[in-house]
N, C-alpha and C positions, 0 to 999 in steps of 0.2 A: 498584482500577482495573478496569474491563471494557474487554474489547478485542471488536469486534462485525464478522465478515467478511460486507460486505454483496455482493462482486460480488470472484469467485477468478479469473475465466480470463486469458487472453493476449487479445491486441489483436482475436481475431476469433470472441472470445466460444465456447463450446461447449454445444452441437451450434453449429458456424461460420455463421456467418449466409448467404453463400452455398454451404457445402459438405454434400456426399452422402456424403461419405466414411462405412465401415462404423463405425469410432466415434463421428460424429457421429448417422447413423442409431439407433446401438442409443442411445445418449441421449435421445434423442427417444422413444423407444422405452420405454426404463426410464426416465425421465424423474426426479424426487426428485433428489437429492444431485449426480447426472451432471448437472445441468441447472447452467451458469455464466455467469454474466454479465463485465462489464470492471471491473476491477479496483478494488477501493474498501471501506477500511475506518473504525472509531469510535473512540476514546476517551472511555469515557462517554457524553455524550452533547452534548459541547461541541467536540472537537477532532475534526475529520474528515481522513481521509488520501486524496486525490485525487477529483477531480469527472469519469468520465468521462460516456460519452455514457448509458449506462444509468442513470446520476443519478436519473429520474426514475422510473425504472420502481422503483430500491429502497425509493422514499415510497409507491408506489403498492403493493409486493408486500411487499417488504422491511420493513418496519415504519419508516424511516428520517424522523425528523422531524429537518428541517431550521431549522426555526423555531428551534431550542435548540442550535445547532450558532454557536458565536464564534469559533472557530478553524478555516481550510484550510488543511492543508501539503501542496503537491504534489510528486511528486519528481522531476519532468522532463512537458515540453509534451506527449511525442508522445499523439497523437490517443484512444487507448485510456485515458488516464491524467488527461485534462484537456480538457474540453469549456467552454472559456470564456464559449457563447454565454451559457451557462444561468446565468451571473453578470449579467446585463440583467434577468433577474425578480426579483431584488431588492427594484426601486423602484418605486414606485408609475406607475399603476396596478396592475403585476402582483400586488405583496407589498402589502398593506393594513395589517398587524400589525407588520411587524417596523420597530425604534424605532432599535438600535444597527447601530453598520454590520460585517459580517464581514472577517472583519481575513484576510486570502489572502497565504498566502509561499510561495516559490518561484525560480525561477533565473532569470537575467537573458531568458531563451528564453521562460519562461514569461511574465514582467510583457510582451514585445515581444507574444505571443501575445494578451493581453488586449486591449492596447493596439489591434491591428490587429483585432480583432473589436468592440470597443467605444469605441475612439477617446478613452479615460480609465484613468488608474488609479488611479481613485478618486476619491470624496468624500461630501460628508454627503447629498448630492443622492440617489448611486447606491445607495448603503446598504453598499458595500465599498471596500476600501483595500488596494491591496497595498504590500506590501515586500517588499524583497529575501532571499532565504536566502543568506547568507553560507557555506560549509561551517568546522566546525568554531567557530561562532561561535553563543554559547547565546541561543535566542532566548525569554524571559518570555511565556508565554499563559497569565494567569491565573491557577492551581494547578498551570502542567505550566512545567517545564524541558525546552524540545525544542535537541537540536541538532542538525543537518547534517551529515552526513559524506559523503563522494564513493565516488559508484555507482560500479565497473567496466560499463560500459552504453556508450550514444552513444558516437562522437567528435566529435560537431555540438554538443552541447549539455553542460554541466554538471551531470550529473546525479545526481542526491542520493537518499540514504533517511535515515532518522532514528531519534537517540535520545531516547525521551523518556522525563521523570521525573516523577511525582510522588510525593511526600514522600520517604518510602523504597523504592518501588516503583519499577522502570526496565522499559523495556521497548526491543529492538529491532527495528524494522519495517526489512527488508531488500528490497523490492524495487522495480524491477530491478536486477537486477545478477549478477555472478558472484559469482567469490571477492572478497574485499574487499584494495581498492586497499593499496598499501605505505601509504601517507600515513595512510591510515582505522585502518589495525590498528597503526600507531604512536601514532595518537592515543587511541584506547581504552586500549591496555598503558598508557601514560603517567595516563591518568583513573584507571584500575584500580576501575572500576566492575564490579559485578557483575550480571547481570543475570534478573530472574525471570521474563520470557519473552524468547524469539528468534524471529522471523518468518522463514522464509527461503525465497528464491526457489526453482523447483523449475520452472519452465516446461519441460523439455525430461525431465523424468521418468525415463524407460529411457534416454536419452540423454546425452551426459558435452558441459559447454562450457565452463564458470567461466571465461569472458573475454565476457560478454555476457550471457549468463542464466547458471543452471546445474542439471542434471538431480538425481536423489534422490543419485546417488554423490558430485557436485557440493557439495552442501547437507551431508552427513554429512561429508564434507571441512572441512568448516570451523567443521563442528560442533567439532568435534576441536580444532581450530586455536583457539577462543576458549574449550575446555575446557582445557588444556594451558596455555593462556593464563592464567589464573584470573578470566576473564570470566564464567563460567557456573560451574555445580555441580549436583550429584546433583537440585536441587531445581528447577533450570531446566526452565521448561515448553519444549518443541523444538513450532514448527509447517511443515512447508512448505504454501506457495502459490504461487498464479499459475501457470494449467495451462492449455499449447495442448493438443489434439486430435492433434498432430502426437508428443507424448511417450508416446502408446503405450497408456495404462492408465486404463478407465475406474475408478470413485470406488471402487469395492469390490477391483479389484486396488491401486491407490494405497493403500488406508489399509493394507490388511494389509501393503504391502511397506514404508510408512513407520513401520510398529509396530513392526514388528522391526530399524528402527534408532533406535528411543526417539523418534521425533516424530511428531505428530498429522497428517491430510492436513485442510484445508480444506473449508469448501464453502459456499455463499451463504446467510448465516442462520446460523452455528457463531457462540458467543459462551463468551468465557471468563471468568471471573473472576480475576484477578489478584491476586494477595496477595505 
């Protein structure tokens, strides 16, 4: 399995799309790695993890072919994570090529989201179909085992990240979110899966929250918490993602400080190999 981070930042992109701030400056400035777009990653090259508004800009820069993409799992509406408009070029005339229609899951917030931009959800017309992500309820995409489990995030919405499998391969993508809900880390101990990478949120960086996002202390937190667990092991790949501007640490203090608690930092175009 390849896992492919096309877009690492927070809701307001870094360098921010409106701000001057002196982190955002020097970004601009040193540009490469510091340079991040809204939040969005791959599985292969079939299972995609959120559509935001940057979507386009990762086919255009990113290398991101969407033509080969059958699966969307979002894991909550808000704005940064889910751009529904960009679900209308699907069908003809926009798409010319594409035969089968993208199969789109997500939370009840999300299909209302669609709905209220597109006025459908779904059909063989539009070239997508959505359904609902139940939490903790396995959903079949093809060669991947995904399930649902409940973000600590929103109180408005239902918000999800996901585990997915294939064969032997498991992977978990954690964000947003904090530390993981009582319900979420009963439901893993109970699977007693193990896992050969872990994604984890890290948006507030030098900063400490795990009840909404959570900072590098945050994330090492929990690292813990699913090693102790016997979710992970010596052989677990640790990444954090999803970085505002506001966490302190451009891309070269970030990795060094995530190196030395055993996990990689992100950055837009990082791709791994999975085994």
């Amino acid at each position: 399995m390849k896992l492919t981070y096309y877009g690492t930042a927070a809701g307001e992109a870094w360098p921010g799309v409106f701000c001057d701030c002196e982190l955002c400056r020097k970004a601009r400035e040193l540009g490469g790695k510091n340079m991040r777009t809204r939040s969005q990653a791959l599985i292969d090259e079939e299972l995609l993890l959120d559509l935001p508004p940057d979507n386009y800009m990762h086919t255009c820069v990113g290398g991101l072919n969407l033509h080969k993409v059958k699966y969307l799992f979002v894991t909550h509406s808000h704005s940064d994570h889910f751009y529904p408009e960009d679900l209308e070029l699907l069908r003809e005339p926009f798409s010319r090529t594409r035969k089968d229609a993208l199969m789109v899951y997500g939370n009840e917030k999300v299909g209302e989201e669609i709905y209220k931009s597109l006025g459908t959800l779904g059909n063989a017309d539009v070239r997508f179909q959505y359904q609902r992500a139940e939490a903790f309820q396995e959903i079949i995409a093809g060669e991947y085992r995904v399930t649902p489990l409940h973000a600590n995030h929103a109180k408005t919405e239902e918000c999800l990240f996901y585990q997915i499998v294939k064969g032997d391969t498991a992977v978990l993508y954690a964000h947003d979110t904090g530390w993981f809900p009582e319900d979420t880390m009963e439901f893993l101990k109970k699977q007693k899966r193990k896992f050969q990478l872990v994604s984890l949120d890290c948006t507030l960086q030098k900063d400490h929250d795990g009840y909404n996002h959570m900072g590098l202390e945050d994330a090492v937190k929990q690292k813990e918490i699913l090693l102790r667990e016997g979710l992970a092991d010596e052989n677990t790949v640790w990444v954090v993602n999803h970085f505002s501007h506001n966490g302190g640490w451009l891309h070269e203090d970030l990795e060094r400080r995530a190196n030395e608690k055993g996990c990689l930092a992100s950055f837009d175009g990082m791709q791994i190999e999975i085994r």
